[in-house]
Every structure is written in C-alpha cells, then in structure tokens.
N, C-alpha and C positions, 0 to 999 in steps of 0.2 A: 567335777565331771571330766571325763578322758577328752582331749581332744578328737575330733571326726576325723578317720582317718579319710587320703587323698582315696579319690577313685581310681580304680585303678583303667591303664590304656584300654580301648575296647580291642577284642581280637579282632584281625585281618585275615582274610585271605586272598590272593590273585586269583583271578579266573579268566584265560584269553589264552590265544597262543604264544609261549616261552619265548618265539624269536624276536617278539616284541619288547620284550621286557628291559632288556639293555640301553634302549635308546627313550624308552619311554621315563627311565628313572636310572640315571647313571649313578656312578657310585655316593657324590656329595646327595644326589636326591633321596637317594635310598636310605640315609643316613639319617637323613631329616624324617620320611617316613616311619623308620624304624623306631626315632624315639617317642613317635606320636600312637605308637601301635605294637601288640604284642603280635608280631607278625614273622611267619618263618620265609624269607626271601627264596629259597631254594623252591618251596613248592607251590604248584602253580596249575591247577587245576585246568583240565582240558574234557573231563569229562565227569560231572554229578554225581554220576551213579557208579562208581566205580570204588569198590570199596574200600582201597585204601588211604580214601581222603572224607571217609563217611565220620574221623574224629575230629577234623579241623572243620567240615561246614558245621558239626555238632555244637561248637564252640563261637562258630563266626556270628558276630557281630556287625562286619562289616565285609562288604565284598567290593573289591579292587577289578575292576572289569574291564577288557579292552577287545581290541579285532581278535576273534577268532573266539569267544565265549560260548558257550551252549547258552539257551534260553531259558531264564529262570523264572521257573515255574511251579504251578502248585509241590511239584513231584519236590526241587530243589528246597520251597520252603517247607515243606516237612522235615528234610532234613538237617535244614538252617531253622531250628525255631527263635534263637536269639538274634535273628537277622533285625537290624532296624534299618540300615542304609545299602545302597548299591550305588559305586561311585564309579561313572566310567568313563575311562581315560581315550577316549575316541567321542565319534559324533552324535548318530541319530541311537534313541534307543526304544524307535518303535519295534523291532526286530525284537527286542532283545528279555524285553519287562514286558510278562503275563500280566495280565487284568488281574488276576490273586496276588499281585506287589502291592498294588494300589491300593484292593481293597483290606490287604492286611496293615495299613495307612505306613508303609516303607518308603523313606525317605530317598529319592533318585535324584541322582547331579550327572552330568555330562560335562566334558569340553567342548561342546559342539563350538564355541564361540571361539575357543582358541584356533579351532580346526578351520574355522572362518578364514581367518588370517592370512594364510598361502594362498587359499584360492582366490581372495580377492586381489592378492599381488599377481598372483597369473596372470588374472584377467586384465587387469591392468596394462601390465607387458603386452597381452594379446591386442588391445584396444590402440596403446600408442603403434606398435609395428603396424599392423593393420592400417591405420590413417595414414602411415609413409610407406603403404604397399609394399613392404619389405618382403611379404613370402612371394606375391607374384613378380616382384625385381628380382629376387633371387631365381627364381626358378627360369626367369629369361637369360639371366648372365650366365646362371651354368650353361644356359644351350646355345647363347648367340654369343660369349666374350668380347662385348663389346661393351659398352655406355650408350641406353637408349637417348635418343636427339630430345631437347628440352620440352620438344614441343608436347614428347608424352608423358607428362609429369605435371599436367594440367592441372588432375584431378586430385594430386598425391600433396600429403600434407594434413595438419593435426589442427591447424587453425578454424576453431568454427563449427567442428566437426558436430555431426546429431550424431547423439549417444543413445540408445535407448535401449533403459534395465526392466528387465522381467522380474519384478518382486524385490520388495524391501525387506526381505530377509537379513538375516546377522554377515550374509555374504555381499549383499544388495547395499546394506545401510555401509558396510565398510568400503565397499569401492564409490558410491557416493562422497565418504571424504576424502580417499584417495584421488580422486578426480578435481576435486575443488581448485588448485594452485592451476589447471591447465584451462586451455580457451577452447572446451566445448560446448556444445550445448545439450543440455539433459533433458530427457524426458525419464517418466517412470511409470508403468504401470502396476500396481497395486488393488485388488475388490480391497482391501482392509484399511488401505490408507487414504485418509483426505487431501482436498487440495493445501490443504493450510500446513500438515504435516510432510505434506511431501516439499512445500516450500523452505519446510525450515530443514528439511532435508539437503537439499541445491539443486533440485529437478523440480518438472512443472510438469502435474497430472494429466495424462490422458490417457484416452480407451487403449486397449490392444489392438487395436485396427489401425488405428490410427498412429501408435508407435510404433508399426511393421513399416505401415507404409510412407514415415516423412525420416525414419532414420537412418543414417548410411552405415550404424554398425548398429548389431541389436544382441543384447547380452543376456544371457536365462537364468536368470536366480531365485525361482520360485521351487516349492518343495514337493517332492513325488507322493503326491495325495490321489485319491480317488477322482477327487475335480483338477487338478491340473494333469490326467492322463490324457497324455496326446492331445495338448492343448495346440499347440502349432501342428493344423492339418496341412493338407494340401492347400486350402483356400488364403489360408492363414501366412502359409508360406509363398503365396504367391506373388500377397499384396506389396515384399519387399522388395525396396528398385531394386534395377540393373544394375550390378558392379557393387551393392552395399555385401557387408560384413555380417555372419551370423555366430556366435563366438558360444559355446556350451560348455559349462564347467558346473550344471547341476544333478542330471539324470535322464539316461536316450530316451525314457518313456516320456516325457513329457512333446516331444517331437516324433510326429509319423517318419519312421525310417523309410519307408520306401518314397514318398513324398521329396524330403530333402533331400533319397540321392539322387533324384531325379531331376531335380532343381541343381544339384551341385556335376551332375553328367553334364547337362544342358551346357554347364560355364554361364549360368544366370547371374549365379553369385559365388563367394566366396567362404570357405567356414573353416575357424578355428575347433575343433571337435575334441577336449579332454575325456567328455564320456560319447559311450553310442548306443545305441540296442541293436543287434544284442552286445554285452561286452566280454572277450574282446569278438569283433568284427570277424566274419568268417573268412579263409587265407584269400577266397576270389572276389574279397568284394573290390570295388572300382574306387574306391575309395581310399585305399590306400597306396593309389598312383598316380592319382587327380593332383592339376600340378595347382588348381584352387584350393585344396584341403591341405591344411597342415593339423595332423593327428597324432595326440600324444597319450601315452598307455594308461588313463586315470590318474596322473601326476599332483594333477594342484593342489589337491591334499595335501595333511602333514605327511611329509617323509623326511630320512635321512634325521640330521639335528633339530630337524621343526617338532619330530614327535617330545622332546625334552619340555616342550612349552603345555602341551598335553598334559604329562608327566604333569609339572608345577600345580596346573590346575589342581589335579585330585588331595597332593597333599597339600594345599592349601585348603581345601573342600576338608579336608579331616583335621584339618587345625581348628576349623571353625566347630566343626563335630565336635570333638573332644571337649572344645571348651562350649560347648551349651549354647550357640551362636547358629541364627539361620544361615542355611547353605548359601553361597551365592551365586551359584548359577543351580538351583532345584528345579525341576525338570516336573511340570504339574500332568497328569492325565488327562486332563483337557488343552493343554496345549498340545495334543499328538494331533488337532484334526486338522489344524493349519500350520504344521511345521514337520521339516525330514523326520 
C-alpha cells in the first residue's frame, strides 16, 4: 500500500488593520508562522466583502485576526466555507464572533491572557506610587519647590496598605500574584468566587460595600457585561474614604462618569484613570487638570514590543491546530456572559 501522504498546512488569512501587523509578528515570528501555514504575509484583509480577497477567504481555513477586523459573520462565513478556526491576536472577541461562528461549531482562541499581562503591571505601578503619594507630591513640588515638613508624610507609605480588586479576572488573578512579595493587605470582591478560592488566591472575600469602604486603594478589574454596567454609582462611590485611591484600567462604563467626577472635583479622593467614558474624554472636561487625576490615553494594554507576546500566542495556537492538539486558550460561547 502507498504510503499516506502528510496533510498539507491549513490556509491563513490576516484580518485587522495592516499597522498592526509588524509588531504583532516581527519577522523570526512570521517565519515561524509561515511554515505552520499556507499563508500570503502581504495580504491583509480590512474588509469581507471586498472583492478582491473573495479567493483567499474562499480558501481560508483559518483566520488570523487582530484590532481593527470587521465582524465575522454569517455574510463572511459564506464566504469562508472552509473556515474552522478564528484565532485572534488581541483581547475580548465579543465584538468580533457572530452567534453563526459558534453555531457553525468554529473553533475561537484569543490572547486575551497575554493582553492581561501589561495591564496588570500598570496597575501595579499605579498601586505602589499611589501608596507613596507620588502623583499628589509631585503636583505640590511643581508648585511649592520645596520638600514638604515630615510631619505631612503621615499617611504616605506601602506598608499595610488595603488593596481592594474588583474581580478575579485574568487581569485580577495576575495582579493578585503580582502583589504577593509586598506588605499589603487584600481584599477581593468577586459574585463567582468563593471564600476558599479567593484565599488561595492571597485576598480575603468580601461584599463590594464593604471593599469600597475599608480600602485606601480600590482597583477595577471586572468585565463590561450587562451586570457590571455602571456598577460603582454614586452611592457606591461614596462609601470610599477620604484621601483613598480609585485606580481604573478596565472599562468607563462600569463607573457612573458624572458620579466620579464629582467625587474627584470635590478632591474627596484621588484616581489613577487608563480608561473613561466616554473615551477619549471631551477637550473641557476637568479632569484632565485635576491635580488628583493622573490620566493616561488607554495605555495598559499591549502596545509597542508587548504586542510581540500577542503575536506568540496565535502561532503557537496554530501549532497546536496543525498538529490535531486542543487550542489553549479556546474561547467557549458561554464564557461571553462573564468575561470582556
């Protein structure tokens, strides 16, 4: 009998915007990609329906997908019938995968976990400066040049500090062990997680009432779902003391905008702010001259060389493809209702 011959690579295509693509998959990555895949690197789909790319989704097998993709939908899988996979090189892909992915039973992976990674070093960053009052000392030495008297450095310092994370998310659970090696104290609130797992996590379970109102920094890492919209009202942001820290690197909607900046006018408290609603912020809001708010443009994300780590993910996601191996970060349909 003949030997079986080898299968051959499944076809690729990219599908995101082109300016991405260089950092997402530099040239060794691309290489690697290339032998895992019959794939043309030049073209890079920006829009479905556009006919001169109706021969390569004809063909595609797999689709390579990052920021700036159209939504693939029933329209795209008619055009892709040999689609099995969607593998993409960014985060959340509720946006992105129609209900006809699922039910055509197409196999979805994301980075979402790699994209984890920065933002929970942000927050990080944001939590230790915060604890040594670093934005409001700086914003007095620019204006007084001097060194405040010792006496007001009471309250400044990391020792001891209440931490308290909004949701054990893949951004939640990694700044939980980024936290471990310092002397604070954790709390976390979670509806999905017990007391037992949040122990063996290194935080100690309680309500959200009650981690607004014992913690002096409070960090938001739960996911922009229909139940956490505008979950920190007015009331909710009230219960946080004088002088604590509110630090946001998940999504403005989960926070009443008019609420917090009203709290943050006042000089009640203080907020680290990566995302807002709306984004970006309008040129007059007050908000970006409050000498409490340090606000930065949607940052904690991958950017720059962290998209490279993105990048890895997918084609190791299609090594695993290739060779007949479950995906390992596959992304199920039911996890869309409690997660980005």
């Amino acid at each position: 009998m003949p030997s079986p011959q080898p299968s051959q690579p499944p076809h690729a295509v990219f599908a995101m915007d082109p300016v991405h693509l260089p950092e997402l998959f530099p040239p060794w990555l691309m290489a690697r990609l290339t032998s895992l895949t019959r794939l043309e690197p030049a073209l890079v789909v920006r829009d479905f329906a556009d006919p001169a790319v109706a021969g390569a989704l004809a063909e595609a097998e797999v689709l390579i997908t990052g920021w700036g993709c159209p939504r693939v939908d029933e329209h795209v899988l008619s055009a892709a019938p040999r689609l099995r996979a969607v593998l993409h090189a960014a985060g959340s892909v509720r946006s992105l995968v129609a209900p006809a992915v699922w039910d055509r039973g197409i196999a979805v992976s994301s980075a979402v976990h790699a994209n984890a990674l920065p933002v929970a070093e942000y927050t990080l960053a944001a939590i230790l400066l915060a604890g040594k009052d670093v934005f409001g000392l700086r914003e007095r030495f620019r204006t007084e040049h001097v060194f405040p008297p010792p006496g007001d450095y009471a309250k400044v310092g990391n020792l001891g500090k209440r931490v308290g994370i909004i949701g054990a998310s893949r951004v939640g659970r990694r700044l939980l062990e980024l936290l471990r090696p310092f002397d604070f104290s954790v709390s976390l609130y979670d509806p999905y997680v017990d007391a037992a797992e949040a122990t063996a996590l290194g935080a100690a379970l309680v309500p959200l009432d009650e981690l607004l109102s014992t913690s002096d920094i409070v960090t938001l890492h739960a996911p922009d779902t229909p139940q956490t919209y505008r979950m920190l009202d007015r009331r909710r942001l009230s219960l946080m003391p004088d002088g604590s820290v509110f630090v946001n690197t998940s999504r403005g909607a989960l926070v009443d905008p008019h609420a917090l900046t009203d709290e943050l006018v006042a000089g009640r408290i203080t907020a680290v702010l990566d995302v807002t609603e709306p984004e970006p912020l309008p040129a007059d809001s007050p908000l970006y001259k409050l000498p409490n708010v340090f606000l930065t443009p949607h940052i904690a994300g991958s950017l720059g060389n962290e998209l490279e780590r993105l990048g890895r993910t997918v084609v190791d996601e299609l090594a695993l493809l290739t060779a007949g191996a479950p995906l390992a970060h596959r992304v199920r349909q039911a996890d869309l209702a409690n997660s980005a």
